[in-house]
C-alpha positions as CSV (number, residue, x, y, z in Angstrom):
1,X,102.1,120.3,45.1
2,X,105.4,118.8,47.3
3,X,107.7,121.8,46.8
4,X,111.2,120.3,47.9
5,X,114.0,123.0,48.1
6,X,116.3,123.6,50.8
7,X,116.9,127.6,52.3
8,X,120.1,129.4,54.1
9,X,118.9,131.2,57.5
10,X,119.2,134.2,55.7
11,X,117.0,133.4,53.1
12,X,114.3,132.2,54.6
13,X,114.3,135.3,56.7
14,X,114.1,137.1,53.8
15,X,111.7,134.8,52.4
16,X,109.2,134.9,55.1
17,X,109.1,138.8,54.9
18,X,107.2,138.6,51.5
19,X,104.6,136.5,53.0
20,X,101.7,137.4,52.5
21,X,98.5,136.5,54.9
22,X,95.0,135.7,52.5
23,X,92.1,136.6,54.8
24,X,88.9,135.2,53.3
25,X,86.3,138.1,52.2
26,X,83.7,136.8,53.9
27,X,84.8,136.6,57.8
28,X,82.7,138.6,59.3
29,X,84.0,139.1,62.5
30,X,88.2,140.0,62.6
31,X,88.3,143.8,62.4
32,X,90.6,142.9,65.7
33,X,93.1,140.8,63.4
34,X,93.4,143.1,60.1
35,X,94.0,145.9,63.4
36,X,96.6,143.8,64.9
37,X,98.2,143.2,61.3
38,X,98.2,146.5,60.5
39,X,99.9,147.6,64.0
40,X,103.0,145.2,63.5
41,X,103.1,145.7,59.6
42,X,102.0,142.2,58.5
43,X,101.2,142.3,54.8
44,X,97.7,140.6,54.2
45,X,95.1,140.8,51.1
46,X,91.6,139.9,51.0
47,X,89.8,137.4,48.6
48,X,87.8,134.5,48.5
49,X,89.0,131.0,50.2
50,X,87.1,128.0,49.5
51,X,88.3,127.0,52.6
52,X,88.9,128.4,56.1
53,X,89.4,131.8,56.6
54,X,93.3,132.4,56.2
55,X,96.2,131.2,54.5
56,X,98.9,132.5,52.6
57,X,101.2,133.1,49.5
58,X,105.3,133.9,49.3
59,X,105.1,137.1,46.3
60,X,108.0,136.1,44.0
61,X,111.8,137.2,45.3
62,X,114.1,136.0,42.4
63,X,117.1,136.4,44.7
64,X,115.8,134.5,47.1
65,X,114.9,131.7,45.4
66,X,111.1,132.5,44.5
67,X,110.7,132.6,41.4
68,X,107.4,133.4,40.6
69,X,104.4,133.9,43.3
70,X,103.8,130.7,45.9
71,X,99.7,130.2,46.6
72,X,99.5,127.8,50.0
73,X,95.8,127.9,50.0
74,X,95.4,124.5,49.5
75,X,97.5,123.0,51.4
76,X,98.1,125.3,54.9
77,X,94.7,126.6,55.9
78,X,93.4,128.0,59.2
């Protein structure tokens, strides 16, 4: 899915700060990541990827264009 909108500054700032990071259940070895996300307040939620072991979703902001929740697991994958 091509998503083509265009964003103010503002509201991409305010965009990006309901990202959330999808860590996949099964990495066994990043207690030192989920650590460093928790110390600088970097929402994340574990599940199972099909591929790689993080990606990442926007959670719907209405007011800021998102309308409804934003899965990039498909297409952005590290």
């Amino acid at each position: 899915m091509v998503v083509d909108c265009k964003f103010k500054l503002e509201e991409i700032k305010r965009i990006a700060k309901n990202m959330i990071v999808l860590v996949d259940s099964r990495e066994k070895q990043n207690a030192h990541i989920l650590s460093y996300f928790d110390k600088i307040h970097i929402k994340y939620e574990k599940t199972t990827l099909n591929f790689g072991d993080y990606s990442f979703y926007l959670s719907a902001d209405p007011a800021a264009g998102v309308k409804q929740d934003m899965y990039f697991h498909k297409e952005i994958i590290i």
